[in-house]
Every structure is written in structure tokens, then in C-alpha cells.
Backbone as CSV, one residue per row, in Angstrom:
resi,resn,N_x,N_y,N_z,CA_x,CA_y,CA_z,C_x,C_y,C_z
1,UNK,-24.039,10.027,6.336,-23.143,9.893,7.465,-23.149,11.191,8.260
2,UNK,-23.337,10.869,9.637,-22.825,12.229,10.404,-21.887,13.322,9.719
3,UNK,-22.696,14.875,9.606,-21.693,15.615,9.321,-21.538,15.917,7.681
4,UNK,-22.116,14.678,7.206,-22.095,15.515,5.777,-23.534,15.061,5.577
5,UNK,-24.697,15.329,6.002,-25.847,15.579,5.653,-26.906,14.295,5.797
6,UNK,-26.385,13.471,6.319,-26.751,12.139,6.372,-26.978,11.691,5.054
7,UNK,-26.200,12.282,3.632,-26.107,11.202,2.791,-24.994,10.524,2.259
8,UNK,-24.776,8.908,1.960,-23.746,8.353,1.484,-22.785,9.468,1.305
9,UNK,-21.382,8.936,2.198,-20.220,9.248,1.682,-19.268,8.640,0.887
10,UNK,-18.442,9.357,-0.090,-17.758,8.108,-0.780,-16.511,8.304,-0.314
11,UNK,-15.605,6.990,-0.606,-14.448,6.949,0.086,-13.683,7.931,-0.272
12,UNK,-13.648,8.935,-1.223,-12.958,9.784,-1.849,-13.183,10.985,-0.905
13,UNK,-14.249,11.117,-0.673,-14.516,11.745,0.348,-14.169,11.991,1.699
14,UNK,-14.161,10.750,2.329,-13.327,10.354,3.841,-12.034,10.469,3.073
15,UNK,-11.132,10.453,2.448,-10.006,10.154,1.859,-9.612,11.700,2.122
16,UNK,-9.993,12.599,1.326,-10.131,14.154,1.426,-10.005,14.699,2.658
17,UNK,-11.294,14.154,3.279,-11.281,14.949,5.068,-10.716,13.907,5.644
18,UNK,-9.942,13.162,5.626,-9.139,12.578,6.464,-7.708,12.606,5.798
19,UNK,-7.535,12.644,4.641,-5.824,12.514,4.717,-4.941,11.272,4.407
20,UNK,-5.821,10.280,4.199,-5.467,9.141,4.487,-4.739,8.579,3.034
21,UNK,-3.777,7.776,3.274,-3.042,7.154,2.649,-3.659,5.686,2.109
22,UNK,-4.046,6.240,1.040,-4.636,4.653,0.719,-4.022,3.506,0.194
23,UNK,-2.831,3.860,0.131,-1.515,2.356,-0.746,-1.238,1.879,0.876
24,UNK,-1.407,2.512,2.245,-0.916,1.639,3.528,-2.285,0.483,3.804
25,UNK,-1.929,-0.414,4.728,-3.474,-1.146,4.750,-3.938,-0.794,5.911
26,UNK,-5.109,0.096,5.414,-6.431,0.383,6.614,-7.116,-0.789,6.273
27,UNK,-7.642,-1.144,7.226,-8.930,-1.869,7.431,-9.899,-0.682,7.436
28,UNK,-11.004,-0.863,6.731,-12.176,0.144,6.531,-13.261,0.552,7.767
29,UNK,-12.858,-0.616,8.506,-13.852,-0.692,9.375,-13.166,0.943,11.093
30,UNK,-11.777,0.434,10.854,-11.239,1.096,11.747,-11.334,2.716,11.491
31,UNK,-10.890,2.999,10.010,-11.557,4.606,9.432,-12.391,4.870,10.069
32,UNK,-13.388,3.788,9.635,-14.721,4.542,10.261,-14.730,4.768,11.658
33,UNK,-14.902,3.871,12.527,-14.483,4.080,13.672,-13.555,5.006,14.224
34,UNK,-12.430,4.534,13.870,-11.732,4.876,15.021,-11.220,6.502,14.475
35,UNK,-11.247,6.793,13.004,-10.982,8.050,12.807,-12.097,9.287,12.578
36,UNK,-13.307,8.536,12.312,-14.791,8.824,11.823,-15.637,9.140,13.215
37,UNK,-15.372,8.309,13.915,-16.509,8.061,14.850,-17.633,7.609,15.015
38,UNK,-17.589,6.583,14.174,-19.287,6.320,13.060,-19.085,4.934,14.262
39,UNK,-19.193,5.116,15.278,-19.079,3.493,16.093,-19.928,2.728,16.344
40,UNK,-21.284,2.922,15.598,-21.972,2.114,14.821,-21.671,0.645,14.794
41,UNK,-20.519,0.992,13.581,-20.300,-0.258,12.875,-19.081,-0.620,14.095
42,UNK,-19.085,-1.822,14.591,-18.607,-2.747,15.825,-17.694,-3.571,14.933
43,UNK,-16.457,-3.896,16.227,-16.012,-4.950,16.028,-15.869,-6.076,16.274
44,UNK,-16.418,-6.775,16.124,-16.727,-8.555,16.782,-16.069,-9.137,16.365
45,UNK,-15.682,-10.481,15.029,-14.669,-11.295,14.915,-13.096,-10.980,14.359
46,UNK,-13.658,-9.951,13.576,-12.237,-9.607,12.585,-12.609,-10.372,10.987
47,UNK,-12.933,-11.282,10.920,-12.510,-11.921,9.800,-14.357,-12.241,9.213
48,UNK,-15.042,-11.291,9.454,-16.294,-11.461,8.371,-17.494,-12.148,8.539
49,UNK,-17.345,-12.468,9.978,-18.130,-13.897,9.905,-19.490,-13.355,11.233
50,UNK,-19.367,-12.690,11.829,-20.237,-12.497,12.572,-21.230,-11.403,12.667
51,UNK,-21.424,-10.003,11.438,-21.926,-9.490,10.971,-22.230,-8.012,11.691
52,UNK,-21.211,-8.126,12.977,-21.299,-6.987,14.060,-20.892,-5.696,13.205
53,UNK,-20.413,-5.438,12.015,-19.566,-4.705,11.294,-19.778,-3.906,10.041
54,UNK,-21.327,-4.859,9.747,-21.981,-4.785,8.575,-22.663,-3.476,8.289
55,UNK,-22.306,-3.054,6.988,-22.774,-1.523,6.321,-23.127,-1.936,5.153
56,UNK,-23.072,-0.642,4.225,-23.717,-0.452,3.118,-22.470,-0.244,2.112
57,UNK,-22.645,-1.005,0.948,-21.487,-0.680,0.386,-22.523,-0.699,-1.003
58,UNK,-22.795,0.583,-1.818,-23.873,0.765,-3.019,-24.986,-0.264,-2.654
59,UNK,-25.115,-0.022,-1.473,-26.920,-0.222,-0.929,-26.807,-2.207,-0.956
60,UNK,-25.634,-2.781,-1.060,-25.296,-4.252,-0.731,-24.885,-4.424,0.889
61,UNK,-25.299,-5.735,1.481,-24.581,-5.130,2.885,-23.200,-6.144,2.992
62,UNK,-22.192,-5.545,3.126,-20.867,-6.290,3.233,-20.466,-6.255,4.843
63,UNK,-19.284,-6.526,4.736,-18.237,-6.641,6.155,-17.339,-5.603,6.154
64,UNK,-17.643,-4.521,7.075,-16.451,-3.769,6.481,-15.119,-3.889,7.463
65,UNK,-15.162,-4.970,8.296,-13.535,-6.081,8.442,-12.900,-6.138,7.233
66,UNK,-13.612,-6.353,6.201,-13.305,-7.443,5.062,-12.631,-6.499,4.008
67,UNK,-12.904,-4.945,4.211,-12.695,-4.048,3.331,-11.495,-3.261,3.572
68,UNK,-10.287,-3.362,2.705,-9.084,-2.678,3.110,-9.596,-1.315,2.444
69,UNK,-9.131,-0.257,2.731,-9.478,1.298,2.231,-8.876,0.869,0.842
70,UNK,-7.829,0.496,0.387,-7.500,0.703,-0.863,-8.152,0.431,-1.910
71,UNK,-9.672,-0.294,-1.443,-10.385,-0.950,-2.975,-11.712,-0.130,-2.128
72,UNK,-11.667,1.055,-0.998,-13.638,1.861,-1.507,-13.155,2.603,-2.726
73,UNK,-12.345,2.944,-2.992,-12.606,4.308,-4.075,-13.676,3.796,-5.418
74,UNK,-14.225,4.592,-5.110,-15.515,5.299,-6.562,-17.080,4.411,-5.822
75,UNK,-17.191,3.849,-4.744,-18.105,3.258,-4.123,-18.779,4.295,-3.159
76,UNK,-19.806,3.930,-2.847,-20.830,4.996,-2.054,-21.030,4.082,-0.532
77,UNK,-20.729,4.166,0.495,-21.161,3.562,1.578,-22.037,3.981,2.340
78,UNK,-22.855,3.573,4.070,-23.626,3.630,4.214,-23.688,3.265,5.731
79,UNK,-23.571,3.739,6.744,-23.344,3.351,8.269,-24.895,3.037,8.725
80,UNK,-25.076,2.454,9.529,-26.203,2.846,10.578,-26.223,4.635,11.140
81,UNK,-25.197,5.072,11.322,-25.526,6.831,11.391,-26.138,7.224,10.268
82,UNK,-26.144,6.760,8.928,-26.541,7.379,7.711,-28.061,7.036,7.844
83,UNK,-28.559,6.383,8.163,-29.980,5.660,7.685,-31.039,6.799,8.085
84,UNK,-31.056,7.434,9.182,-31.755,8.873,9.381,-30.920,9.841,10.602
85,UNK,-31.576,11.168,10.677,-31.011,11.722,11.271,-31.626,11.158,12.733
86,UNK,-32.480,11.002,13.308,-33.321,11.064,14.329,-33.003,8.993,15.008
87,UNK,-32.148,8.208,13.721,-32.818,7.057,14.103,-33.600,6.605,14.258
88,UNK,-34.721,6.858,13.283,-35.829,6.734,13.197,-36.343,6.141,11.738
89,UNK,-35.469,5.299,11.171,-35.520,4.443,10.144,-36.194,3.286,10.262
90,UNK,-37.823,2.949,9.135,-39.106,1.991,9.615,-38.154,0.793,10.173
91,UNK,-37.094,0.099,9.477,-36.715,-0.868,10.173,-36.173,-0.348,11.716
92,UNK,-35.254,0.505,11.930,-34.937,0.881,13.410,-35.873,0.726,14.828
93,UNK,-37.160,1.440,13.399,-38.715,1.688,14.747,-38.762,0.343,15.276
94,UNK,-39.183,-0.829,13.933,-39.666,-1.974,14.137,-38.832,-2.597,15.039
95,UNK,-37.505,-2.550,15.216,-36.880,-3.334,16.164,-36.956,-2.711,17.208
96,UNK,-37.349,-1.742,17.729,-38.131,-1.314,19.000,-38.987,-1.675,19.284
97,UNK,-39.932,-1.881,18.510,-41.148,-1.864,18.733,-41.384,-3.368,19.139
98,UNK,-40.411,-4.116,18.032,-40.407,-5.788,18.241,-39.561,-6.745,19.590
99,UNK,-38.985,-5.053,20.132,-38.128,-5.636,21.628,-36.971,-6.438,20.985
100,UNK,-36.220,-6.217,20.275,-35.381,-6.975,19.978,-34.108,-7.084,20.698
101,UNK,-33.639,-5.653,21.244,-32.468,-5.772,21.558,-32.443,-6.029,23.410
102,UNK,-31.375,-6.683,23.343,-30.677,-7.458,24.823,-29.416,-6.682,25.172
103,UNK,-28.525,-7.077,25.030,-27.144,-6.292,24.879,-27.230,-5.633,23.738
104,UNK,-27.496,-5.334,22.397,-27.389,-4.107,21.613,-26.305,-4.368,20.477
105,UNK,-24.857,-5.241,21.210,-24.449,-4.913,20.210,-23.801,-5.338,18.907
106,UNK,-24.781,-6.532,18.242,-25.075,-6.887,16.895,-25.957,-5.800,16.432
107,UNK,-26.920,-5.170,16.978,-28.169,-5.212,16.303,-27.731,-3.907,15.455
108,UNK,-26.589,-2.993,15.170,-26.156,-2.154,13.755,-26.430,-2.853,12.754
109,UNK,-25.269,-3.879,13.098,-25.266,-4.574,11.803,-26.211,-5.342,11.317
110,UNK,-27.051,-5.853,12.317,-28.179,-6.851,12.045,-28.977,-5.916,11.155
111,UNK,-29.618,-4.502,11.385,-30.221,-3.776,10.836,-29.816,-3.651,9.502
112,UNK,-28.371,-3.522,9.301,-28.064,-3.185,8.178,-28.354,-4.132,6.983
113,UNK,-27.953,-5.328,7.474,-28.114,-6.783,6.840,-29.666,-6.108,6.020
114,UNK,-30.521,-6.554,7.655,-32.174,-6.330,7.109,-33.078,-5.193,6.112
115,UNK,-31.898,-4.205,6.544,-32.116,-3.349,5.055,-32.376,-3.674,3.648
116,UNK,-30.527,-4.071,3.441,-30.148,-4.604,2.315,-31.129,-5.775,1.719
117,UNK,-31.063,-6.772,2.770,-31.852,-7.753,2.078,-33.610,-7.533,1.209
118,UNK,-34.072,-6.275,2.356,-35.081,-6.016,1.866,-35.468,-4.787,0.606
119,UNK,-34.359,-4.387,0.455,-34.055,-3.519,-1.136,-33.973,-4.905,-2.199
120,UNK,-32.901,-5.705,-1.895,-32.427,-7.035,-2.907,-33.771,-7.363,-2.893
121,UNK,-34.835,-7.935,-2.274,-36.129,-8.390,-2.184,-37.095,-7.717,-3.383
122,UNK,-37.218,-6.641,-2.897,-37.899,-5.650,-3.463,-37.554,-5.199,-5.145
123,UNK,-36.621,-5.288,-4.769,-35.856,-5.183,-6.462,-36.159,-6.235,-7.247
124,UNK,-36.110,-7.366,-6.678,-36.368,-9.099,-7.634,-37.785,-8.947,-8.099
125,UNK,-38.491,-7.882,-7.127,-40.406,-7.995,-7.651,-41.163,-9.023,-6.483
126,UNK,-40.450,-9.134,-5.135,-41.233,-10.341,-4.355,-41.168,-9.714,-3.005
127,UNK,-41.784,-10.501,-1.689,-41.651,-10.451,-0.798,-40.430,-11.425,0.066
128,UNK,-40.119,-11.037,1.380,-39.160,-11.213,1.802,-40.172,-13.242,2.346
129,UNK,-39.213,-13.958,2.121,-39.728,-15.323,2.291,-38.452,-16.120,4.075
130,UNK,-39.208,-17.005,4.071,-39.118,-18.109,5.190,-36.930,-17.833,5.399
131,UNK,-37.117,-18.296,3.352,-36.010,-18.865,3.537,-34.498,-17.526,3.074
132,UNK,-35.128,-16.477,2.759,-34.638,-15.176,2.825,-34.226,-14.935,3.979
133,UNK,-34.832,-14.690,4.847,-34.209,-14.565,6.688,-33.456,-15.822,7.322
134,UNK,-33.512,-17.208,6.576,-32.575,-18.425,7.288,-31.352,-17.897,6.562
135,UNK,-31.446,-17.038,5.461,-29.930,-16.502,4.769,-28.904,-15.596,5.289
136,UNK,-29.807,-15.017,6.337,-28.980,-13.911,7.168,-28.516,-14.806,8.139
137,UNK,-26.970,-14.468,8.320,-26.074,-15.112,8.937,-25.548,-14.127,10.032
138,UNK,-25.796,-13.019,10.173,-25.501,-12.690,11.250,-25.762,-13.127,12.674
139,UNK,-24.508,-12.881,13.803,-24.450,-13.495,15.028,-24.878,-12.342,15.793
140,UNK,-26.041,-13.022,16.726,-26.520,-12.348,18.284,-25.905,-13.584,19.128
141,UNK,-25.288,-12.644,20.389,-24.840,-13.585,21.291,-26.025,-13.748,21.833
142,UNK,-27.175,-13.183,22.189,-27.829,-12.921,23.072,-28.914,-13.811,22.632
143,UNK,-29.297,-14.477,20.957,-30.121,-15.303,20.586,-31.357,-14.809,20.480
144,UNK,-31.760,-13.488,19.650,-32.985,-12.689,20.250,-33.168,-13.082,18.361
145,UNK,-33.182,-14.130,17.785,-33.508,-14.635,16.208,-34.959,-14.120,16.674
146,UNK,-35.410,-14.831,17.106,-36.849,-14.766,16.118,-37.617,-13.501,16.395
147,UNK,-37.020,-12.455,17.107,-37.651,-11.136,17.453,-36.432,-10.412,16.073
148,UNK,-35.474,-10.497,15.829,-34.974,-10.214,14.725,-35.948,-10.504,13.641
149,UNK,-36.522,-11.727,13.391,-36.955,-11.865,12.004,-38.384,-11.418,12.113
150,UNK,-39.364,-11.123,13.719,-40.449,-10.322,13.086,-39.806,-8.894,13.294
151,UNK,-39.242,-8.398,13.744,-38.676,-6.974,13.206,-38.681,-6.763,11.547
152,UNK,-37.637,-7.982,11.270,-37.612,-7.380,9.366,-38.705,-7.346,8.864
153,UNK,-39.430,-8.301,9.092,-41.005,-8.354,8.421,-41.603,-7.248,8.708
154,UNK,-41.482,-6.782,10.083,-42.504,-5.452,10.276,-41.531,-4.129,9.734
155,UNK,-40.228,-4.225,9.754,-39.726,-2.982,9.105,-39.898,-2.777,7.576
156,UNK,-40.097,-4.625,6.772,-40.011,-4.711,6.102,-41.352,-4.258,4.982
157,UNK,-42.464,-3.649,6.424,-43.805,-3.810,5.631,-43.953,-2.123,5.717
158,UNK,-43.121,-1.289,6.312,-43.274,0.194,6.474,-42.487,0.701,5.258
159,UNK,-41.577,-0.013,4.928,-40.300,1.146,3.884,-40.844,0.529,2.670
């Protein structure tokens, strides 16, 4: 994350340099944001479903709508600021390279998704399949799917 070296911060951490009261209910997503500056991670529905929001939570990609501060402690998270210093992460390139973005602003979280999925991939011993990318549920208003899914494939063939 910005600021502490671009590696995973843990919530104990933001907890520390921020001050924060973790028995009140933060939404996790707003920390980051709105006290962090990590504005990255977007807010689109509120309630989980559209993937504008999506990070790294121990290298899984969750909702962090979905995440009240009181349950990160002892977890390692993971922004789109974290992934390199330069933004220059093989999946990042590839979605340049693959023209993906229109309006811009799913494509954090979309990235993040495409990360994750392709660690989970990689970890099972296989390649990323047909029906691996119909699993990603994240929303583009803008409908730029199928330049999303050769992005993962091509980010997916650099990392």
C-alpha cells in the first residue's frame, strides 16, 4: 500500500496509524478511502454485488463493502495501489495493452478479481479455463467483457 512500501498492510496496522476504533462500525471500504486515500478501491453498489470495491484480503479477492473493520484484524490486505509501485503489474500492462478500459471505473476491481483468480488457478496446478472467467461476476457498465477476459489471459500468461 502507498506509504508503507508497497507491501500488504494489516489492519493492525491502519488501526495504529489511524486511531481507529474498531468496536464502532466502519465499513472497510470507507478506511481505505476516505481516511487512507487508497481510492482505488470504488464505490458502486454498497452491498457486494458489483465488484467496483474488490481487493485482496490474504491474496482472496473479496468486497471490501462487505467488510466491517471489526473482523480485518490479523488479515493481510491488498489495494490496487499495492500491486506495484509504477502500476505496472503484468495484469495492469495487459489491460492496456488489451484496450480495455472505457470509463475506468470497474476496472480496480476487475483487476483485482483477475489477480486472485489467477493465483487460485495456479495454485489448483491448471490453467485459467472458459468457465473460470464466466465465474467472475464483476459489473462493467460500459460492457468491455470480452476485452476483460483477453486481458486475464494475457496478464494471465506474464505473472
Amino acid at each position: 500500500m502507498r506509504g508503507t512500501g508497497y507491501r500488504p498492510a494489516t489492519a493492525r496496522d491502519l488501526m495504529r496509524l489511524l486511531r481507529i476504533d474498531r468496536g464502532r462500525r466502519h465499513e472497510f471500504k470507507r478506511v481505505l478511502r476516505d481516511l487512507l486515500n487508497l481510492t482505488g478501491t470504488k464505490f458502486g453498489c454498497g452491498v457486494g454485488e458489483c465488484g467496483a470495491c474488490t481487493i485482496h484480503e490474504n491474496g482472496a479477492a473479496v468486497r471490501a463493502c462487505q467488510i466491517p473493520l471489526s473482523q480485518t484484524a490479523g488479515k493481510r490486505y491488498t489495494t490496487i495501489e499495492g500491486l506495484s509501485a509504477k502500476g505496472d503489474h503484468p495484469c495492469q500492462r495487459a489491460w492496456i495493452e488489451e484496450d480495455v478500459v472505457q470509463c475506468g471505473y470497474c476496472q480496480p476491481g476487475q483487476i483485482m478479481e483477475a489477480i486472485a483468480l489467477v493465483h487460485r488457478v495456479r495454485a489448483e496446478g491448471r490453467e485459467i479455463t472458459e468457465a473460470d472467467l464466466d465465474g467472475i461476476r464483476n459489473i462493467c457498465r460500459c460492457g468491455t467483457y470480452p476485452r476483460i477476459r483477453e486481458a486475464i489471459v494475457a496478464g494471465a500468461a506474464r505473472m
